[in-house]
The first five atom37 places (N, CA, C, CB, O) and aatype in JSON, in Angstrom:
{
  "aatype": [20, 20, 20, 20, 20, 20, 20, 20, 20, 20, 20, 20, 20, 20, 20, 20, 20, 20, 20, 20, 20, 20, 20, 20, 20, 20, 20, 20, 20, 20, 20, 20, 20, 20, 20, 20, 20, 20, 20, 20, 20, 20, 20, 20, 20, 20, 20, 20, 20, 20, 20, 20, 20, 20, 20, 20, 20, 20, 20, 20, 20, 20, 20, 20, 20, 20, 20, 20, 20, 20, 20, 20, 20, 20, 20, 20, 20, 20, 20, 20, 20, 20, 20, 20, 20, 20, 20, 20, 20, 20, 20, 20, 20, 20, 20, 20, 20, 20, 20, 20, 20, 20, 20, 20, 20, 20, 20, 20, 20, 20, 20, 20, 20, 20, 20, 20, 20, 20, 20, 20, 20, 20, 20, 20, 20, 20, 20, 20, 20, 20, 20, 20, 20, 20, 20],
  "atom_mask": [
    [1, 1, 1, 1, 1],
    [1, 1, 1, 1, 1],
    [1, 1, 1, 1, 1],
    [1, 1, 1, 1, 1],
    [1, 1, 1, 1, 1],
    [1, 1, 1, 1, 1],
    [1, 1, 1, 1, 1],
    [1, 1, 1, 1, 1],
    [1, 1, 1, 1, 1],
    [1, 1, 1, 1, 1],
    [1, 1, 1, 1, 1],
    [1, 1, 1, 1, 1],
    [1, 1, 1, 1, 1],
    [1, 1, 1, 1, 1],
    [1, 1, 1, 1, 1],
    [1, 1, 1, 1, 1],
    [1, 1, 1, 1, 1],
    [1, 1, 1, 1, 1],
    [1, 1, 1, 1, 1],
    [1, 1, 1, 1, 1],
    [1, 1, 1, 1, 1],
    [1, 1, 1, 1, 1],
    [1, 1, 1, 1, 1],
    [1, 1, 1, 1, 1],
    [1, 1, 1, 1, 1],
    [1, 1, 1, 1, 1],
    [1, 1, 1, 1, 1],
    [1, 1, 1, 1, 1],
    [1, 1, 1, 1, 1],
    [1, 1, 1, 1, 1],
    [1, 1, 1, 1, 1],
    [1, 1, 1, 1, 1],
    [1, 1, 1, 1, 1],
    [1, 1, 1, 1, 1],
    [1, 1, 1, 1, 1],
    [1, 1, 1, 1, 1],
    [1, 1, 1, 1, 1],
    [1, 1, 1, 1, 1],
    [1, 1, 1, 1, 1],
    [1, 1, 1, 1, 1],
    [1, 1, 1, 1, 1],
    [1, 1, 1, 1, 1],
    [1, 1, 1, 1, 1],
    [1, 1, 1, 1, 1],
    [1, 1, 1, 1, 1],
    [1, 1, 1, 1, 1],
    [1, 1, 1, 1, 1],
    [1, 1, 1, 1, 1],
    [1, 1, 1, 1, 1],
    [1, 1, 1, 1, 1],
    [1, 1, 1, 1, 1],
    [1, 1, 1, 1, 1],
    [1, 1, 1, 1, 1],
    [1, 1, 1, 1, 1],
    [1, 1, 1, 1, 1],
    [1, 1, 1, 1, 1],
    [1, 1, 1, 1, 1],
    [1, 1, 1, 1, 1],
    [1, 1, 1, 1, 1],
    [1, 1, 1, 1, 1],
    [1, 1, 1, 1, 1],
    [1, 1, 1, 1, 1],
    [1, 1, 1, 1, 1],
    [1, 1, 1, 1, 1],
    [1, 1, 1, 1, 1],
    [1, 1, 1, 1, 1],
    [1, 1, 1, 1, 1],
    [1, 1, 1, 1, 1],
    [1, 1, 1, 1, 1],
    [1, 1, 1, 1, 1],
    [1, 1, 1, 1, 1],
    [1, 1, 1, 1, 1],
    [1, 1, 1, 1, 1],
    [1, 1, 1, 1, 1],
    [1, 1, 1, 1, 1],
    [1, 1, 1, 1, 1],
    [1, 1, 1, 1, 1],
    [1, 1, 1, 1, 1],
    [1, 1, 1, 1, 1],
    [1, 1, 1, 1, 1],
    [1, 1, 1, 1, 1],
    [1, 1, 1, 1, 1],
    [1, 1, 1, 1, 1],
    [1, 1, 1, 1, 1],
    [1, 1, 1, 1, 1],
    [1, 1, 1, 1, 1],
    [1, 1, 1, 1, 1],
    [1, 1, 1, 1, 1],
    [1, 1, 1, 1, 1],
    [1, 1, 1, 1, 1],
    [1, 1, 1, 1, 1],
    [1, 1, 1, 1, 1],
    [1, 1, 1, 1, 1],
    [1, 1, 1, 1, 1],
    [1, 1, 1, 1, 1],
    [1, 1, 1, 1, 1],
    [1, 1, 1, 1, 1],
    [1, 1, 1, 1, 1],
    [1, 1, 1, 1, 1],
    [1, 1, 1, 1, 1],
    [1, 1, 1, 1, 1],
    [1, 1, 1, 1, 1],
    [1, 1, 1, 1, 1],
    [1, 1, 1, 1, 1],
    [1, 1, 1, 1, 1],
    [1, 1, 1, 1, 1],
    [1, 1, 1, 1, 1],
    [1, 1, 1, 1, 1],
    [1, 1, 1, 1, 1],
    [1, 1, 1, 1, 1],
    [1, 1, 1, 1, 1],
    [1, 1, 1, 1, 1],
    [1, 1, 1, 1, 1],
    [1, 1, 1, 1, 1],
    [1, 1, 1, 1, 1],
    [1, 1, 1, 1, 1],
    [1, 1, 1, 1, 1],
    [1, 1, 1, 1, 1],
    [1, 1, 1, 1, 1],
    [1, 1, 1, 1, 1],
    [1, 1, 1, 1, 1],
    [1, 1, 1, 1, 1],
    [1, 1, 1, 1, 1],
    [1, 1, 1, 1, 1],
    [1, 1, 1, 1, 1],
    [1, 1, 1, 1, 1],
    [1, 1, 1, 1, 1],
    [1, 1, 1, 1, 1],
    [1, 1, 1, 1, 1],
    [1, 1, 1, 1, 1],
    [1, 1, 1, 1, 1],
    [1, 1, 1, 1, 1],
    [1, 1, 1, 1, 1],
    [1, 1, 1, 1, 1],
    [1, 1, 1, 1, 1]
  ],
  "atom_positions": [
    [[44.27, 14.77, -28.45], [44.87, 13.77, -29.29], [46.08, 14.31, -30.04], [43.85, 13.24, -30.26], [46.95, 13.71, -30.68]],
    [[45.88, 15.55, -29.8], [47.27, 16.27, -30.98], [48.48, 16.03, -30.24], [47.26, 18.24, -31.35], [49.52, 15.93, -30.9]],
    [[48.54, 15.92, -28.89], [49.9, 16.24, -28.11], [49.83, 14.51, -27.87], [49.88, 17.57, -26.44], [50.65, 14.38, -26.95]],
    [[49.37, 13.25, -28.15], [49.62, 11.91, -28.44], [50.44, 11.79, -30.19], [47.96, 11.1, -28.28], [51.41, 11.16, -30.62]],
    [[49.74, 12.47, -30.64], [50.43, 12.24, -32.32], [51.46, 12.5, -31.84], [50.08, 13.16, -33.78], [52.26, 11.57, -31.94]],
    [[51.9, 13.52, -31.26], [53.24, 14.48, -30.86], [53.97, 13.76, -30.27], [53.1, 15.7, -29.97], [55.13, 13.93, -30.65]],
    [[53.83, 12.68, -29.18], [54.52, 11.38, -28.46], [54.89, 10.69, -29.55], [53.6, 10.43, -27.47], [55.94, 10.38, -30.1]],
    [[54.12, 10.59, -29.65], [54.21, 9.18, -30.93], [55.42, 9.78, -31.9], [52.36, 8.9, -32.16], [56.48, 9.18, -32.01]],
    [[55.3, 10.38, -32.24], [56.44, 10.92, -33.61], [58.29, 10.76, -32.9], [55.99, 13.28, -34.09], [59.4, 10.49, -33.36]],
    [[57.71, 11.09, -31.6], [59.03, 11.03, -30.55], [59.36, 9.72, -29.98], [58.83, 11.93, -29.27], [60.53, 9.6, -29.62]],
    [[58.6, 8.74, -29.82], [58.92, 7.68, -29.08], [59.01, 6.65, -30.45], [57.77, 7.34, -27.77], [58.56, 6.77, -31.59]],
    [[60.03, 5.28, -29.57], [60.27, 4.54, -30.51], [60.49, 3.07, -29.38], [61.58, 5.2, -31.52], [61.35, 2.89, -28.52]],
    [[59.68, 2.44, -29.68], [59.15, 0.86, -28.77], [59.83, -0.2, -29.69], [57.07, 0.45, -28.72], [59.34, -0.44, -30.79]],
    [[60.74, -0.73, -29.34], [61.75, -2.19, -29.75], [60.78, -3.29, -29.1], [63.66, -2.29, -28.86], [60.23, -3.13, -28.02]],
    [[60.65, -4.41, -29.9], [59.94, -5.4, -29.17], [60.87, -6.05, -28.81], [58.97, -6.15, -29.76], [61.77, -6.03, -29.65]],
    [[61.18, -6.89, -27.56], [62.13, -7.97, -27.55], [61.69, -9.3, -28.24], [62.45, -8.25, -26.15], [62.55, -9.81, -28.97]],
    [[60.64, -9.86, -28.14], [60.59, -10.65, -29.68], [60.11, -10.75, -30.72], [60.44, -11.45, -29.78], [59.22, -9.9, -30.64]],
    [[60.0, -11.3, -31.95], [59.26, -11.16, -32.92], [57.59, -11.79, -32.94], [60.11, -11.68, -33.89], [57.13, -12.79, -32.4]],
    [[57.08, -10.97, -33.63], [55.37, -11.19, -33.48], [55.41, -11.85, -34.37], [54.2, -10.09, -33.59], [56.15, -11.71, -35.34]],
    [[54.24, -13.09, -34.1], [54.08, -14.15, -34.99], [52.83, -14.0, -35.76], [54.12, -15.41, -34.3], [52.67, -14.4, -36.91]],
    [[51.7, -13.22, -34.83], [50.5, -13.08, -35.36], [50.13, -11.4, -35.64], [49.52, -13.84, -34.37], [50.95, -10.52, -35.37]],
    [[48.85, -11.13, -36.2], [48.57, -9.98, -35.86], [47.66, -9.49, -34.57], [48.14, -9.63, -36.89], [47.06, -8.42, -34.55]],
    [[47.66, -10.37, -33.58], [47.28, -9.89, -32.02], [48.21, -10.6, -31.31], [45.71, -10.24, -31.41], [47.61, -11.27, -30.47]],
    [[49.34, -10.76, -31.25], [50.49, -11.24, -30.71], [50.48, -10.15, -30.06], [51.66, -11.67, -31.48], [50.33, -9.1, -30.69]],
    [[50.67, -10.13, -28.5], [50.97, -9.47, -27.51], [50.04, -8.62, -26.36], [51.7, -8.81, -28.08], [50.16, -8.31, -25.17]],
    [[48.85, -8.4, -27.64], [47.57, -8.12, -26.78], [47.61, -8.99, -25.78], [46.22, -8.25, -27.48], [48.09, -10.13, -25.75]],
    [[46.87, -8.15, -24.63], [46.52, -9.1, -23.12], [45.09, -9.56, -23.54], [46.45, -8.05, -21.35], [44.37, -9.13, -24.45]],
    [[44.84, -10.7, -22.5], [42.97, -11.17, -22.92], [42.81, -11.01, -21.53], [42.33, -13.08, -23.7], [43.68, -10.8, -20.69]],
    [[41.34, -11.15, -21.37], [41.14, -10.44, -19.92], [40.8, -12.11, -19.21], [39.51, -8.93, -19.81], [40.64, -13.16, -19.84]],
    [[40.78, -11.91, -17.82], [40.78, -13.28, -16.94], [39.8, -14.15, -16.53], [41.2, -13.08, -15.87], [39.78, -15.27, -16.0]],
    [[38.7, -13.09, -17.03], [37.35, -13.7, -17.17], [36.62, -14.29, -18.53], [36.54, -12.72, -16.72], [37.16, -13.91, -19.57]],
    [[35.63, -15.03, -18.66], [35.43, -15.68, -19.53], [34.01, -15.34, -19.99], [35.73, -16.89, -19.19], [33.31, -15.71, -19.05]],
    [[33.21, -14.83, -20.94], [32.5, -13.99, -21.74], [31.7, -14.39, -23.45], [33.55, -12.98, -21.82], [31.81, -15.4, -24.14]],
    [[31.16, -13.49, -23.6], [30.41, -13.26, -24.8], [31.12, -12.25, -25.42], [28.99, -12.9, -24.61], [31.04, -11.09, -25.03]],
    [[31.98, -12.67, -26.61], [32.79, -11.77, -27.57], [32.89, -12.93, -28.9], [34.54, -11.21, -26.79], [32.33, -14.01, -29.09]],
    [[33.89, -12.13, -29.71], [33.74, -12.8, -30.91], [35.22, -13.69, -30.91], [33.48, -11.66, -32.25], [35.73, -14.34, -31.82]],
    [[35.65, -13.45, -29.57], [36.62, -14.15, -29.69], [36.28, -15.92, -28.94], [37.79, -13.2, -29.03], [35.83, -16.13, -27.81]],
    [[36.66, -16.95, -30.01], [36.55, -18.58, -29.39], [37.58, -18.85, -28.45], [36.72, -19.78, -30.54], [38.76, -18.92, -28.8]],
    [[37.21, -19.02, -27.3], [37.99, -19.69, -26.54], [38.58, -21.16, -27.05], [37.26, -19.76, -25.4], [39.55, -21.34, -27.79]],
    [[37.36, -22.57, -26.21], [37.71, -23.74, -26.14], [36.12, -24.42, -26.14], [38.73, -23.97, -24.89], [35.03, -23.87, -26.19]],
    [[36.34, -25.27, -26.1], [34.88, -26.13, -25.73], [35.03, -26.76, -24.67], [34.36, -27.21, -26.72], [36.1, -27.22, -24.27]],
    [[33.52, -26.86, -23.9], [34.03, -28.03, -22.52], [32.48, -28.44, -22.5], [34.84, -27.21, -20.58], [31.61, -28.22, -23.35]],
    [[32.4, -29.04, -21.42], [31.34, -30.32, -21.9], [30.08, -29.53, -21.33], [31.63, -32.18, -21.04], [30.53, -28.65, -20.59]],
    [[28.79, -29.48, -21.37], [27.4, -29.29, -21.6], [27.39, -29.44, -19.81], [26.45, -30.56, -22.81], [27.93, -30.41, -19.28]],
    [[26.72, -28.39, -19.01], [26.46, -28.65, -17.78], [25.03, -27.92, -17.49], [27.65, -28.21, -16.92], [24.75, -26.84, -18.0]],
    [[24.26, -28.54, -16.71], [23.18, -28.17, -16.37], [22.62, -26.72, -16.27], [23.13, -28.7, -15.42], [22.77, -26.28, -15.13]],
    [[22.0, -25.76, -17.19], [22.11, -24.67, -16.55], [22.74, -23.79, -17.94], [23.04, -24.86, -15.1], [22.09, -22.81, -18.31]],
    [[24.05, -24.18, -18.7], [23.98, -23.53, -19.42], [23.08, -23.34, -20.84], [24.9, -23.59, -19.4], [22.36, -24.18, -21.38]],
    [[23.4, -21.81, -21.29], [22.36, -21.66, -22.04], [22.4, -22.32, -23.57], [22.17, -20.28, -22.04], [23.39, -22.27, -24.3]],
    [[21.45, -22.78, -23.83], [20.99, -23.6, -24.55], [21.81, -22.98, -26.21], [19.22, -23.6, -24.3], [22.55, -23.79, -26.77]],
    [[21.61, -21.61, -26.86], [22.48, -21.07, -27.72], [24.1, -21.27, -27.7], [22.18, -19.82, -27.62], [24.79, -21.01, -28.68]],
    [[24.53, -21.66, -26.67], [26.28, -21.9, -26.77], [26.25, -23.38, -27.3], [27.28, -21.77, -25.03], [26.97, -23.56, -28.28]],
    [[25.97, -23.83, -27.1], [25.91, -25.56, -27.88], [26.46, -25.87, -29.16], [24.43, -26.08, -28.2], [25.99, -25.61, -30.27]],
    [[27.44, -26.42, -28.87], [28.02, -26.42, -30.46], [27.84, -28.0, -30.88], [29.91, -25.87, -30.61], [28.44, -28.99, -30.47]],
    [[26.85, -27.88, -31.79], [25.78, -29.2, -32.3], [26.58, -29.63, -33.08], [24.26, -28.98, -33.04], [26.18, -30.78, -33.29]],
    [[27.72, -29.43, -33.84], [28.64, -30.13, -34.94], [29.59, -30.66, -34.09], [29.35, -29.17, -36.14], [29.66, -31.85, -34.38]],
    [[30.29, -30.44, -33.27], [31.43, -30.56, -32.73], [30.58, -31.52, -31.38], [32.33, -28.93, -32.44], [31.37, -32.33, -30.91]],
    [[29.42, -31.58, -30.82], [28.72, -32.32, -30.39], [28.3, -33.72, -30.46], [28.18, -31.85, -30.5], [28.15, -34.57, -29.59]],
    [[28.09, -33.72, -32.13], [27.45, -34.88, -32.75], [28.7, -35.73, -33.11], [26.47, -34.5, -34.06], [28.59, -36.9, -33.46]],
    [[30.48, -34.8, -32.98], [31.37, -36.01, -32.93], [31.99, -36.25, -32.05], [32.15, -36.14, -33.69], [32.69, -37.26, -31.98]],
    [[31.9, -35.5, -31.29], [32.38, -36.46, -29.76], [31.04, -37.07, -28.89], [33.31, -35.24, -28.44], [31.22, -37.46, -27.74]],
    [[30.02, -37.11, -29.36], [28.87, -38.36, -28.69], [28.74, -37.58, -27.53], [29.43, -40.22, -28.33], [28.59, -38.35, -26.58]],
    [[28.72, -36.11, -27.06], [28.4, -35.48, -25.65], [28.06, -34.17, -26.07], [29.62, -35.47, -24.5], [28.39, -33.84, -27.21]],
    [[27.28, -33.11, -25.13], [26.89, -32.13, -25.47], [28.28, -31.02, -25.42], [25.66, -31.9, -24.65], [28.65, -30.77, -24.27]],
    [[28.8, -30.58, -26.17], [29.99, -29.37, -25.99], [29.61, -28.37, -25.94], [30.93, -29.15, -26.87], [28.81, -28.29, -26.87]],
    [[29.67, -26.84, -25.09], [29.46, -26.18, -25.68], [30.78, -24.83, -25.57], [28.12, -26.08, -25.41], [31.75, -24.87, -24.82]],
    [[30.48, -23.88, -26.42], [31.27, -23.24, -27.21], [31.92, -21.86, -25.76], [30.19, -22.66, -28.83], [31.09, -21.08, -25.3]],
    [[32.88, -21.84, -25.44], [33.54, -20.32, -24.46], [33.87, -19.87, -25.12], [34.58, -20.14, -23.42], [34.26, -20.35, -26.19]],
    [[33.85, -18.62, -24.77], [34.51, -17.2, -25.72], [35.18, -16.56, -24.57], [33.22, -15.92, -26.57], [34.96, -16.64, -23.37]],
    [[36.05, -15.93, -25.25], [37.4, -14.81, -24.18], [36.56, -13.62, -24.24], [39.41, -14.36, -25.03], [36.14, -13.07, -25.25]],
    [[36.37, -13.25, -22.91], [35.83, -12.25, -22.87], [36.77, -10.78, -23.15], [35.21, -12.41, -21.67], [37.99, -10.62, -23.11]],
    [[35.61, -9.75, -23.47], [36.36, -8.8, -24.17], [36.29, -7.85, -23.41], [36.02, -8.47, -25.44], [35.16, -7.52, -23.05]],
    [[37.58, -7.05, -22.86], [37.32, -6.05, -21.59], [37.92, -4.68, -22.02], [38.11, -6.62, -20.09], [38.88, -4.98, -22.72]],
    [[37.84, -3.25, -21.95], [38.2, -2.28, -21.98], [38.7, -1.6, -21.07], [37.61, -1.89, -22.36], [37.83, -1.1, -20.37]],
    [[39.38, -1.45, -20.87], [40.23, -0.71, -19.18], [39.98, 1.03, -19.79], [42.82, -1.3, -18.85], [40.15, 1.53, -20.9]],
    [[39.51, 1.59, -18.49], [39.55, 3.2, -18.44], [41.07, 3.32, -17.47], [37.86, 4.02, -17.51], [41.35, 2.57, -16.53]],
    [[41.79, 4.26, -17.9], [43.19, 4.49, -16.81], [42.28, 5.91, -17.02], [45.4, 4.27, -17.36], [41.5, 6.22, -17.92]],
    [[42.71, 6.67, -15.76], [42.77, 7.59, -15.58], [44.4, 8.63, -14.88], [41.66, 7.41, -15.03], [45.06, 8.39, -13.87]],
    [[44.52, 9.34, -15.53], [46.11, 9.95, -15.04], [45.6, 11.51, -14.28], [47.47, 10.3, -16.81], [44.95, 12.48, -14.67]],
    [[46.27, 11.15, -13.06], [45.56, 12.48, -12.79], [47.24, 13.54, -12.3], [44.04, 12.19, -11.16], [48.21, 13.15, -11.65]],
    [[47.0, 14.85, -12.91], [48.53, 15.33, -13.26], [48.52, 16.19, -11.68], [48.77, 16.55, -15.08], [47.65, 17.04, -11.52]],
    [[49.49, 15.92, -10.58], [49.58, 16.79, -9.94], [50.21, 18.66, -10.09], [50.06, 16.04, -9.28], [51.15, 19.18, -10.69]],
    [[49.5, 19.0, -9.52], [49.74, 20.6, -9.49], [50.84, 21.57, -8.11], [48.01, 21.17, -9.33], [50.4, 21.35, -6.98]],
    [[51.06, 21.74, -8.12], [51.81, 22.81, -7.26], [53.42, 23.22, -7.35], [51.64, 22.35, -5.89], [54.03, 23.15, -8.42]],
    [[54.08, 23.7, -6.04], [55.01, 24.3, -5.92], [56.35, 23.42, -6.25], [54.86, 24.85, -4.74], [57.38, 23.94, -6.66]],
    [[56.22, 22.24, -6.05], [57.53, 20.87, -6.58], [57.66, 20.69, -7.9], [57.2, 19.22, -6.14], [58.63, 20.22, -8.5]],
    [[56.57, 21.12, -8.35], [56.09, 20.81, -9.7], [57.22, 21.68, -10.72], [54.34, 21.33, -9.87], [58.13, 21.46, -11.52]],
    [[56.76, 22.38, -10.33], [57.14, 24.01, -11.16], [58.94, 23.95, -10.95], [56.22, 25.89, -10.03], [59.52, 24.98, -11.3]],
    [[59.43, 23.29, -10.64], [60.96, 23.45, -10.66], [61.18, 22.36, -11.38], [61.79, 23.49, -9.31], [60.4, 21.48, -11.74]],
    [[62.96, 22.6, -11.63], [63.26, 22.06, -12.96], [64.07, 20.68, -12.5], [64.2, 23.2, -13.97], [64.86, 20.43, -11.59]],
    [[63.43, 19.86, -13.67], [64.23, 18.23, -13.3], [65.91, 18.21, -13.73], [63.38, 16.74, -14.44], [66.94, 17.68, -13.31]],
    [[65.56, 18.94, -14.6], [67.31, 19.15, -15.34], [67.53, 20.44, -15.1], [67.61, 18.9, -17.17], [66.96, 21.01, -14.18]],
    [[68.63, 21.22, -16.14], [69.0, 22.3, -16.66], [67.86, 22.96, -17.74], [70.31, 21.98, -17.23], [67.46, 24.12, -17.75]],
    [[67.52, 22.01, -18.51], [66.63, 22.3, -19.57], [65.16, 21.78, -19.91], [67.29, 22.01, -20.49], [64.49, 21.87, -20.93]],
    [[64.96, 21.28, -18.87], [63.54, 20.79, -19.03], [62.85, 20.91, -17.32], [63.58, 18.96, -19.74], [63.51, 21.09, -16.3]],
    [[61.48, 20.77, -17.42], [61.01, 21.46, -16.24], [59.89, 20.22, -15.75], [60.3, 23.15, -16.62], [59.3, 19.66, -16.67]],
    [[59.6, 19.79, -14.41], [59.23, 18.59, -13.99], [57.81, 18.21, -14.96], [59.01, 18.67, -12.31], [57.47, 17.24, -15.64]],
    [[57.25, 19.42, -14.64], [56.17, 19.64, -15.71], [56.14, 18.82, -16.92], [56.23, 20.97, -16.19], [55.58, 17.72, -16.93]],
    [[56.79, 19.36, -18.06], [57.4, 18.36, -19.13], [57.56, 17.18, -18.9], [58.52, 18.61, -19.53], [56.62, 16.68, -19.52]],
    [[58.08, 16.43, -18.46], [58.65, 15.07, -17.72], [57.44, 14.47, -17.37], [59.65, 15.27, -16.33], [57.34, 13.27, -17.65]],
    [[56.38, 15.07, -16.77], [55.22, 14.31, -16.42], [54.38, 13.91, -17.69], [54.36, 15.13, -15.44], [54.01, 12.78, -18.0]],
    [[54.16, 15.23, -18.43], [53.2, 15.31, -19.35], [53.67, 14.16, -20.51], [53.08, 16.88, -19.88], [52.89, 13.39, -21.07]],
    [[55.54, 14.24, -20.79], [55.43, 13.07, -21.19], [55.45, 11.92, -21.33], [55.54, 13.05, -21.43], [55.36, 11.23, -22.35]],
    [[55.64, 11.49, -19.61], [55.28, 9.97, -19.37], [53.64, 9.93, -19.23], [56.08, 9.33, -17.87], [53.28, 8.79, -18.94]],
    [[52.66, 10.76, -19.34], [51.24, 10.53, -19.44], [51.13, 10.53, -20.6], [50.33, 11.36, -18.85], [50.1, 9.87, -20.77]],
    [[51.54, 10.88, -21.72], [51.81, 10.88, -23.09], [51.84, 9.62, -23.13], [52.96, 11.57, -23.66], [50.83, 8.98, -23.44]],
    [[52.99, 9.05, -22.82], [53.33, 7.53, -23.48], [52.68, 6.83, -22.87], [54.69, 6.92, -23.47], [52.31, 5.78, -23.39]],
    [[52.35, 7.15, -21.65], [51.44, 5.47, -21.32], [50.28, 6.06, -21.83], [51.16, 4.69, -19.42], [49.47, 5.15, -21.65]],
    [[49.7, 6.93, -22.33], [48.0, 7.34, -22.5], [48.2, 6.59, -23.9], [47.34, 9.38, -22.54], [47.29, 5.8, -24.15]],
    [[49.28, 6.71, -24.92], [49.06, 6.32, -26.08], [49.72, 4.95, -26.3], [49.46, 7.31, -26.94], [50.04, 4.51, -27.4]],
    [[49.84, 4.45, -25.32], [50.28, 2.6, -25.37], [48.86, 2.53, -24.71], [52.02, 1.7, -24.21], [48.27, 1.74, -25.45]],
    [[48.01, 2.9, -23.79], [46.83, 2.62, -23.97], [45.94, 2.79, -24.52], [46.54, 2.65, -23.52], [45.04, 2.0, -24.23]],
    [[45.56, 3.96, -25.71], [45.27, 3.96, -26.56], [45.55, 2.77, -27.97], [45.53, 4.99, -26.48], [44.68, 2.53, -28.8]],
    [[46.65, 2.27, -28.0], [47.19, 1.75, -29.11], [46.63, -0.15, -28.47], [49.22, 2.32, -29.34], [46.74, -1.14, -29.19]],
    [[46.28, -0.17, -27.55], [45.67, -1.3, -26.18], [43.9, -1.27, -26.98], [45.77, -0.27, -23.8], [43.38, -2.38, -27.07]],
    [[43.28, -0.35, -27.37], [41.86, -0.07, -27.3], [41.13, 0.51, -26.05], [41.26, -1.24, -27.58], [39.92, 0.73, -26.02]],
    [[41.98, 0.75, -25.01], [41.63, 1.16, -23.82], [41.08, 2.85, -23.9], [42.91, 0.89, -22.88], [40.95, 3.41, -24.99]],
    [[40.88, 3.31, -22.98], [39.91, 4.09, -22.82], [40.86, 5.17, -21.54], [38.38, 3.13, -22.38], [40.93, 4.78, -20.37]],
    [[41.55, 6.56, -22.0], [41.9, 7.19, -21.2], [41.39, 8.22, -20.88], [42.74, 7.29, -21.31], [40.57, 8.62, -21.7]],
    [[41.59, 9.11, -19.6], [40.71, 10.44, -19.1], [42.14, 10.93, -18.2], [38.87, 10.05, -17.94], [43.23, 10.43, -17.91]],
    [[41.59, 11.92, -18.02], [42.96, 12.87, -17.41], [42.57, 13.89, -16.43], [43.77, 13.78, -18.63], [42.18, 14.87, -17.07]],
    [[42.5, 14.1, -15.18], [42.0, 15.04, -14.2], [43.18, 15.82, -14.19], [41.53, 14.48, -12.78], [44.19, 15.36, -13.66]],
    [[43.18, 16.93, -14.69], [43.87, 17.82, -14.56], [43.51, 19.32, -13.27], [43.9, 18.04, -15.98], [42.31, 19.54, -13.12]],
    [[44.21, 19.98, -12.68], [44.03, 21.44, -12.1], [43.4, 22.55, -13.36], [45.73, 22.0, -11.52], [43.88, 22.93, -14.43]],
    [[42.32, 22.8, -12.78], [42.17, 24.07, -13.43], [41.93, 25.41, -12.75], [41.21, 23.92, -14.23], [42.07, 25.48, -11.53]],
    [[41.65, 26.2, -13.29], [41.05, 27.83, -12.6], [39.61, 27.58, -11.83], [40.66, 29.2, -14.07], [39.31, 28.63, -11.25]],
    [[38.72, 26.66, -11.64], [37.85, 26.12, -10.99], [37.87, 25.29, -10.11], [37.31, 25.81, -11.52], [36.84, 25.14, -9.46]],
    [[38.71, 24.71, -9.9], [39.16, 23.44, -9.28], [39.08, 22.43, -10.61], [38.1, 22.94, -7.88], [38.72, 22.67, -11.76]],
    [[39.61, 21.12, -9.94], [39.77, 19.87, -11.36], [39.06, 19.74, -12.04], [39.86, 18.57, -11.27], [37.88, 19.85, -11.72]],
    [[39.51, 19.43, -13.49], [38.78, 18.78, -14.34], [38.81, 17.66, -15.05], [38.64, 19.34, -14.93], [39.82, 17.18, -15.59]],
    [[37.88, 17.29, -15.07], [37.7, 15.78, -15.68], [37.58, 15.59, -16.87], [36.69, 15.12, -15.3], [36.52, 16.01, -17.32]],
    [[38.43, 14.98, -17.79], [38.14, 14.97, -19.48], [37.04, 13.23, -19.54], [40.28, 14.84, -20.71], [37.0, 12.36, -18.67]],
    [[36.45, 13.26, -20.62], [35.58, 12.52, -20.91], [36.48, 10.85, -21.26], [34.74, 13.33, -22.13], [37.41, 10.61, -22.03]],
    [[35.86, 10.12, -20.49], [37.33, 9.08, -21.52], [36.65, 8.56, -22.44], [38.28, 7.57, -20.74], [35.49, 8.14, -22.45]],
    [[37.88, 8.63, -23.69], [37.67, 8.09, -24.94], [39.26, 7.2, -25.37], [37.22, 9.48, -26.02], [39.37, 6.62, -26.45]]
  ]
}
C-alpha cells in the first residue's frame, strides 16, 4: 500500500464533468440483487419472495409491488508483472521499462482501489510466482 500512497501523491485525474452527487460516476453492476442499494419497483409475480413486498407503496397503487435492489459487486483485477530480458532495458534515457510498468499497475491498482475493488499482483520471485492476497 506504501508504493499506492506513492502513485497517488504523483498522479492527478481531471474529471471531464462536474459531479452532481456523492456516487456520481461509480459503475453499478448489470445484475440485479440484495444490497442496500433501491433500485425500482415492479409488480408482484408468482414465486417471488414474500419479504420484498413493499406493502405501502402496494396499498396505493391497488397491486402487489415489490421492492429491486442494485446489486452490489466487487471485482478482483489481478496484474500480473512480466519478468525477463525485454524487461530490463530502458524505455527512455532515464527510466527503465520496469518503472513504466510498476507505474501503470500503480495507477490502475489505485483507481481500483479508490472503485472498492479488490487487487492482487502475481509477481516473479526466487521460487517461482507469487501470489499476493487480494485486498
Amino acid at each position: 500500500m506504501a508504493y499506492l500512497t506513492a502513485v497517488q501523491g504523483r498522479l492527478a485525474l481531471y474529471p471531464r464533468r462536474l459531479v452532481m452527487g456523492l456516487l456520481d460516476g461509480q459503475y453499478t453492476a448489470m445484475t440485479s440483487g440484495r444490497s442496500l442499494d433501491f433500485d425500482d419497483l415492479r409488480s408482484y409475480v408468482r414465486g417471488d419472495d414474500v419479504k420484498d413486498i413493499d406493502w405501502k407503496s402496494s396499498a396505493r397503487a391497488g397491486e402487489l409491488l415489490v421492492k429491486r435492489y442494485r446489486a452490489e459487486r466487487r471485482h478482483t483485477l489481478a496484474f500480473v508483472v512480466p519478468a525477463g530480458g525485454p524487461l530490463a532495458s530502458a524505455a527512455t534515457l532515464t527510466q527503465s521499462k520496469a518503472d513504466v510498468v510498476l507505474a501503470s499497475i500503480g495507477v490502475l491498482a489505485w483507481i481500483a482501489c479508490r472503485h472498492g475493488d479488490y487487487v492482487t499482483v502475481v509477481a516473479p520471485g526466487p521460487n517461482g510466482p507469487s501470489v499476493a492476497r487480494p485486498s
